[in-house]
KEPA-224883 format. One line per 10 residues: number of its first residue (from 1); their letters; for each residue x, y, z of C-alpha. Coordinates in Angstrom, 2 decimals, padded with zeros to 5 digits, always signed. Example, Ala and Ser with C-alpha at 12.3 -4.5 7.8 and 13.67 -1.06 7.14 Angstrom:
1) as) +012.30,-004.50,+007.80; +013.67,-001.06,+007.14
This chain:
1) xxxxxxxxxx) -040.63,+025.83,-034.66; -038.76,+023.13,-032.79; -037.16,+024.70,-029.85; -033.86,+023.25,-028.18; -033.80,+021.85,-025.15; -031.59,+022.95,-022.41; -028.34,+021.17,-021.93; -027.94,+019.46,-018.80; -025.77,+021.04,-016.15; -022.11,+020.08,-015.76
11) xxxxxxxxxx) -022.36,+018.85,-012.28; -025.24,+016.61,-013.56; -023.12,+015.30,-016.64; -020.20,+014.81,-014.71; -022.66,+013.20,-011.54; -023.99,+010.74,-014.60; -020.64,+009.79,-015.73; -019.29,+008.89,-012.17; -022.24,+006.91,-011.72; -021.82,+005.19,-014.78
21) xxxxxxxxxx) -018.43,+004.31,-013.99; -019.09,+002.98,-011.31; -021.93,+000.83,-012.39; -019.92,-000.56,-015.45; -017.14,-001.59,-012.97; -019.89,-003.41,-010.66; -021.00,-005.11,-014.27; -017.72,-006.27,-015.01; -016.87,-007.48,-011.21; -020.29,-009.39,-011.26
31) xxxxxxxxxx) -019.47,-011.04,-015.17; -016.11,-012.17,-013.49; -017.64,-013.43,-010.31; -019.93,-015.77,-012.34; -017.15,-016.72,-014.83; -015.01,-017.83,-011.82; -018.06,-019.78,-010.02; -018.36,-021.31,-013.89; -014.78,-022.23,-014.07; -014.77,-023.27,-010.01
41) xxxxxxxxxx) -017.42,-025.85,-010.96; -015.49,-027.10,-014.38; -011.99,-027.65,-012.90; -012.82,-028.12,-008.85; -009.06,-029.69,-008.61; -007.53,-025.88,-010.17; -009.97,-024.13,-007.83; -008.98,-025.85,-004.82; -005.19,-025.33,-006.14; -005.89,-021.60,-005.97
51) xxxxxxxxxx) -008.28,-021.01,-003.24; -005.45,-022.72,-000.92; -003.00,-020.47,-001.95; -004.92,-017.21,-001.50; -005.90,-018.60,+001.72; -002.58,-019.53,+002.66; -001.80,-015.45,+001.67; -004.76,-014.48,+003.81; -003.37,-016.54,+007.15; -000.07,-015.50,+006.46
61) xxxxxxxxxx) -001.15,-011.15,+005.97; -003.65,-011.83,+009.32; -000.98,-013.47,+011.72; +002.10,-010.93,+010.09; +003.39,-009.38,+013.70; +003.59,-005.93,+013.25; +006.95,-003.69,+014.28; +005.43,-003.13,+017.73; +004.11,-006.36,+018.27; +007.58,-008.11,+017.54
71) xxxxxxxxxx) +008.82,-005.71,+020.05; +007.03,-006.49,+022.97; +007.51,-010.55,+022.01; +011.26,-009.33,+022.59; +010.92,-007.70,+025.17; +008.70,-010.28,+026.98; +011.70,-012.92,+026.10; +014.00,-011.24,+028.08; +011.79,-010.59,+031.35; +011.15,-014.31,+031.31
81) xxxxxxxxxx) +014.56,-015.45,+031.08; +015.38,-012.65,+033.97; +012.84,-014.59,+035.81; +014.82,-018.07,+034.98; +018.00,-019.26,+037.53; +020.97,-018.75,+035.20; +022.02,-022.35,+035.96; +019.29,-023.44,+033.18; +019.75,-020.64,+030.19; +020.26,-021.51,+027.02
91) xxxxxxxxxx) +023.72,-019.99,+026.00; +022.36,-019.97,+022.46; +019.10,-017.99,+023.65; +020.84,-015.70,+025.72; +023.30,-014.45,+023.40; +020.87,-014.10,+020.24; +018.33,-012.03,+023.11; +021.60,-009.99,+024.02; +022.88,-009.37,+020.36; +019.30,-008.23,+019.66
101) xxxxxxxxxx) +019.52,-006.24,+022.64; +022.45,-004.40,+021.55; +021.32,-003.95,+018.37; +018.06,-002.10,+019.03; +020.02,+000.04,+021.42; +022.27,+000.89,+018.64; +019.59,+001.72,+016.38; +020.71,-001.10,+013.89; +017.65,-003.53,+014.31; +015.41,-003.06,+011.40
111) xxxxxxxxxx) +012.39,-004.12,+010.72; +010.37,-004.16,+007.43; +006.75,-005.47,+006.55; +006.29,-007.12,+003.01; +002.37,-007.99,+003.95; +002.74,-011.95,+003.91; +005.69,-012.06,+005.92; +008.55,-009.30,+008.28; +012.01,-008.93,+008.12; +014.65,-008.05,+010.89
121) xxxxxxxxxx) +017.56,-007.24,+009.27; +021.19,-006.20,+010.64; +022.98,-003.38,+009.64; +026.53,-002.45,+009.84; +025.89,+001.13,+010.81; +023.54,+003.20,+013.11; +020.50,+004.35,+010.99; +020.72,+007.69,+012.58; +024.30,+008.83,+011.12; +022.44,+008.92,+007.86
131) xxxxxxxxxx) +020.88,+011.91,+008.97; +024.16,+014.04,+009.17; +023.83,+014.11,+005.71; +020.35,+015.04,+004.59; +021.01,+018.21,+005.69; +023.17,+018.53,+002.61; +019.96,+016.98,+000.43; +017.93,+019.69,+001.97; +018.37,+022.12,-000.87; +017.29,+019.05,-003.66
141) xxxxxxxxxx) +014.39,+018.50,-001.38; +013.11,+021.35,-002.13; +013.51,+021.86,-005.58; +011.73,+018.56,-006.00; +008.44,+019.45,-003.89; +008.41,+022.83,-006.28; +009.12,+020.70,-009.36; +006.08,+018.15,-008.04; +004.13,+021.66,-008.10; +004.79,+023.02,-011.30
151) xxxxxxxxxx) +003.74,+019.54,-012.55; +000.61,+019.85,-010.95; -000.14,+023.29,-011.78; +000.74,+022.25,-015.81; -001.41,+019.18,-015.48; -004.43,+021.54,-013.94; -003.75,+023.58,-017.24; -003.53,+020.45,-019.45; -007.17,+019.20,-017.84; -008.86,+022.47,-018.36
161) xxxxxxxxxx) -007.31,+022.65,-022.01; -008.94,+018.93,-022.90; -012.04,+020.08,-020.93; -012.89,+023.07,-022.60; -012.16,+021.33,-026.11; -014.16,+018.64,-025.63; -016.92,+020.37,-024.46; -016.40,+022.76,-027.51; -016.66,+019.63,-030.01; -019.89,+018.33,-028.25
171) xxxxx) -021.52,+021.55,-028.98; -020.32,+021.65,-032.82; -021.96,+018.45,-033.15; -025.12,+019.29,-031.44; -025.50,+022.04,-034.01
């Protein structure tokens, strides 16, 4: 009488599938690494096109000032021309240092980072008087965070619904 061997234990099913994963995606990164070198070597004029341009996006992500950084350049502009007679300013200098002055003091200076490059952008109005308001958002806040947990709760349910069927169809066909 043949007798039926154990099934493996969940944790070691679900330990062989992450591995797997994770070796098929090393597999498919290594096939495209060779088909690129392949291609690199066929059209050197096309790979020297694109390699300049994702180093180009490399240099440009690596020397990106940060919000800090472009700070302190600012701020470093304006001790040096403190230390300069005012006889030899730059009008031009010293009012685009003072309107960016102001600016920051008023809380209408902004800066965003897009990776390759920064933006300092003027706005009409004081960033902070948009927070008068949010206290009327409040309530929609917090319907939304218990909305984002219902969701999560019913996807939980959803998981352990496909779970438990799928485990329930493996067995049927190992009998």
């Amino acid at each position: 009488m043949a007798t039926a061997s154990p099934s493996p234990s969940l944790l070691r099913r679900l330990g062989r599938g992450f591995v797997d994963y994770w070796r098929r995606i090393g597999d498919d990164y290594r096939t495209v690494a060779k088909e690129t070198a392949e291609a690199c070597v066929k059209k050197p004029f096309k790979a020297g096109f694109y390699f300049t341009g994702l180093g180009t996006l490399v240099y440009a992500y690596r020397t990106n000032p940060s919000e800090l950084r472009t700070m302190n350049e600012l701020r470093e502009s304006r001790q040096r021309m403190t230390m300069l007679p005012a006889s030899i300013h730059n009008k031009e200098t010293d009012a685009e240092l003072a309107e960016r002055s102001l600016l920051i003091s008023q809380h209408r200076l902004h800066y965003y980072n897009l990776w390759f490059f920064s933006l300092l952008v003027q706005s009409p109005h004081d960033r902070t008087i948009a927070r008068v308001f949010t206290s009327v958002q409040d309530t929609g806040d917090s319907l939304l965070i218990v909305s984002f947990a219902i969701a999560a709760v019913l996807n939980a349910v959803l998981f352990a619904q496909f779970f438990l069927y799928w485990s329930e169809v493996k067995r049927k066909k190992m009998r």
